[in-house]
N, C-alpha and C positions, 0 to 999 in steps of 0.2 A: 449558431454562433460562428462568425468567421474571424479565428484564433491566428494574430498574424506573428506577437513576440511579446515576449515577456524577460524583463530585464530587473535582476538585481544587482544594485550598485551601493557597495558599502563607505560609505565616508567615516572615520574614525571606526567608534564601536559598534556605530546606528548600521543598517542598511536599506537600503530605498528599494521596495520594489515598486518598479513601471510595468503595468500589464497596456499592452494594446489591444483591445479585446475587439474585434467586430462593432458592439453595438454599446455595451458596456463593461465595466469591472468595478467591484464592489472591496471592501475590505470589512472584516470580520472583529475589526478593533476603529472604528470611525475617528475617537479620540486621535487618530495619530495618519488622519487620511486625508490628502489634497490634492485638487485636480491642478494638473500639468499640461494641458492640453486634449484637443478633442479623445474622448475613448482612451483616456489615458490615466488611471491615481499609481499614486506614488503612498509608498506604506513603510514607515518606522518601524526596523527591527531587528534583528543580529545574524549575522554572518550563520548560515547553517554550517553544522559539521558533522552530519551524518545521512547516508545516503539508503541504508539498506532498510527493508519495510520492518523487520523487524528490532524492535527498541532495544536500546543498550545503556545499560546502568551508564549515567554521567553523561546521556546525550538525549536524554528528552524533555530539551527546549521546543516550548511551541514552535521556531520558527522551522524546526527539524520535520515536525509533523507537516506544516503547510508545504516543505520544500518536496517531501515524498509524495503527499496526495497531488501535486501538479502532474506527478508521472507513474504513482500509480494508482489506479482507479481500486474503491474499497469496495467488498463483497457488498454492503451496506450501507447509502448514503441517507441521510434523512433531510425531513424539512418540517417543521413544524405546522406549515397549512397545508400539509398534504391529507386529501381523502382517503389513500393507500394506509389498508392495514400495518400498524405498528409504526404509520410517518412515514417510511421506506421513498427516499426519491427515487422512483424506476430511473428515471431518465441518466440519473450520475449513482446508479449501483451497476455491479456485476451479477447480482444475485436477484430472482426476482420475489416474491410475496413468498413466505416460510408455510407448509403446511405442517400444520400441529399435532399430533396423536390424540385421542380423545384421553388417553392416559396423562398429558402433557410431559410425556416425556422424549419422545424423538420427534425433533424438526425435519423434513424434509425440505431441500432448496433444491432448484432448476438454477443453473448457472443460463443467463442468456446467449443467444446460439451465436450469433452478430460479433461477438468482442473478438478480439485480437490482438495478438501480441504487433509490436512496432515490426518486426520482420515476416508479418505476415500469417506466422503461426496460430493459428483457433485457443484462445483461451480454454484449458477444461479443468475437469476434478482432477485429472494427473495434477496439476497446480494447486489443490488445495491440501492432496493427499503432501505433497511436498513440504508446503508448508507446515503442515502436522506430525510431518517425521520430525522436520529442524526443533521446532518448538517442545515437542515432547519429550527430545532426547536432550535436549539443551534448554532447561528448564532455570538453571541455578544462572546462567548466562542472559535471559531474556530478562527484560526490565519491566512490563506488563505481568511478567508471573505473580502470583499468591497463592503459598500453599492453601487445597484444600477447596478451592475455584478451578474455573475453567481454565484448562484441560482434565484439571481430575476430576473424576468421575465421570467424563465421557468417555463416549467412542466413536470413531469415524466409519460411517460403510460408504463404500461409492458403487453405486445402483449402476451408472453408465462414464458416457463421457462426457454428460453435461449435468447430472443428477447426484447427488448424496446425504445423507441422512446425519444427524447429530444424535445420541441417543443418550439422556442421564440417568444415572441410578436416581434421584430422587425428583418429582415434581416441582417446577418452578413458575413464576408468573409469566407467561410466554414473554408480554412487554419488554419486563428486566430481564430475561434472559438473552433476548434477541438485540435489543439495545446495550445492554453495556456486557455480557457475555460474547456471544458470538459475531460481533461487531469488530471482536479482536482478529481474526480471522482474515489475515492475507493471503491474495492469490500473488506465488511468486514463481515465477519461467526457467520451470522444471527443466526443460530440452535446453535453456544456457545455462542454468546456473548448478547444474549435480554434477558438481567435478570438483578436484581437489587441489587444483590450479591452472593456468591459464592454457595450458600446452595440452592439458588432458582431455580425453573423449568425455563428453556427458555419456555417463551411464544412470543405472539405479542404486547408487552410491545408500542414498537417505532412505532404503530399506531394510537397513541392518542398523542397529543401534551405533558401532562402531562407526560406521561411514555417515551418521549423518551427524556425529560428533564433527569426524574430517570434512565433511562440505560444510559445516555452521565455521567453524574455526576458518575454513580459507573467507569464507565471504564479508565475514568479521572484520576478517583481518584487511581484508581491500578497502572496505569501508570505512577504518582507519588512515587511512592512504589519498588525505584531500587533495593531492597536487596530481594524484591520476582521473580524478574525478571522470574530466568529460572526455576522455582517452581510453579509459580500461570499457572493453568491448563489455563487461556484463553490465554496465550501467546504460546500453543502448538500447538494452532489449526492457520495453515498456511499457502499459497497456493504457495509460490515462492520457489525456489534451496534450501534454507536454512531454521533449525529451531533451535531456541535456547536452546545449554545443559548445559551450566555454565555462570554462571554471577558475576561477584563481584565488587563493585561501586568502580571506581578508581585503580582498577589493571587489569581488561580484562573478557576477554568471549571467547567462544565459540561455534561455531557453526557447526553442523554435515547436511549431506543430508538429505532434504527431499525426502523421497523413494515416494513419490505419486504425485512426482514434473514430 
């Protein structure tokens, strides 16, 4: 697919997105979908305002979800005509086919070798491990949490830098596990974003309880911050089709290819 721009343009409360897509682009709500020209629809829906992969109580509106999957690609994509075990679309995941314990309780996933972050950096488990510091220790903060679900009761190992294992204390139906369990599961860019503001080194902040309290609160807090949008350097680094080149709260954005997609 040759990904040329994608534009959203808000009019009043609605906002339009314009994909120019190579060959096609579809919308996931038809009811509210019309072609504009060649390789072109335009899609009814509201200003996003929120940028970071992980959810925040009072901002998960759909259109919030569709605005991050354009820029970051999910561990898990599915299709429902797919031959692939569990639906899994290889082609739009990070992640490839789960192997299962015969006990069903620890998944095994290869992360694909191929991916990479917008600046070039190799996608790996350091970015999953990251994410599972943020999330584990900022639990009461994440808008996806429910006590008593995943994350509790797992555990995370990372086997390599492209390998790691999920393991639960009790058996599940891999399916429902792998679908609306570990489907929650974002890879987020460890080497930009473990620091505790903009001026600071990435280190391993999100290995201590304490510090991944302080990287969840700075990035929170940015992501709160819509007029920095397409400006604040951590929203550049990005592993999906798309990355952000304009933003303006309430009239539109836009988005160019990601060339290391």
């Amino acid at each position: 697919m040759n990904l040329r721009l994608k534009r959203w343009i808000t009019a009043g409360a609605a906002l339009a997105m314009v994909a120019t897509m190579g060959l096609s682009a579809c919308s996931t709500n038809r009811a509210l979908t019309s072609e504009t020209g060649k390789n072109e629809v335009t899609m009814a829906s509201r200003t996003p305002n929120w940028i970071f992969p992980i959810s925040a109580k009072g901002y998960t509106q759909g259109e919030n979800g569709q605005f991050i999957q354009a820029m970051y690609r999910p561990l898990f994509a599915y299709k429902s005509s797919s031959d692939t075990p569990y639906k899994i679309n290889l082609d739009k995941s990070l992640g490839l086919v789960p192997e299962v314990s015969e006990d069903g309780k620890t998944y095994t996933i290869t992360l694909r070798d191929d991916a990479k972050w917008s600046d070039g950096t190799p996608v790996s488990t350091r970015d999953i491990e990251f994410w599972w510091n943020l999330v584990t220790n900022n639990k009461g903060e994440w808008a996806s949490y429910k006590e008593g679900f995943f994350p509790d009761g797992a555990s995370l190992d990372i086997k390599d830098e492209h390998t790691f294992s999920i393991t639960t204390t009790d058996a599940f139906n891999p399916s429902w596990f792998i679908d609306n369990q570990i489907n929650k599961v974002a890879l987020l860019p460890q080497h930009a974003w473990d620091k505790t503001s903009a001026d600071e080194a990435v280190s391993d902040l999100d290995r201590t309880p304490e510090g991944a309290q302080a990287v969840f609160a700075y990035l929170q807090g940015e992501a709160k911050n819509l007029s920095t949008y397409a400006t604040n350097p951590l929203w550049q680094t990005v592993n999906g089709p798309w990355r952000l080149s304009s933003f303006t709260p309430d009239q539109g954005l836009e988005l160019v290819p990601n060339e290391n997609y």
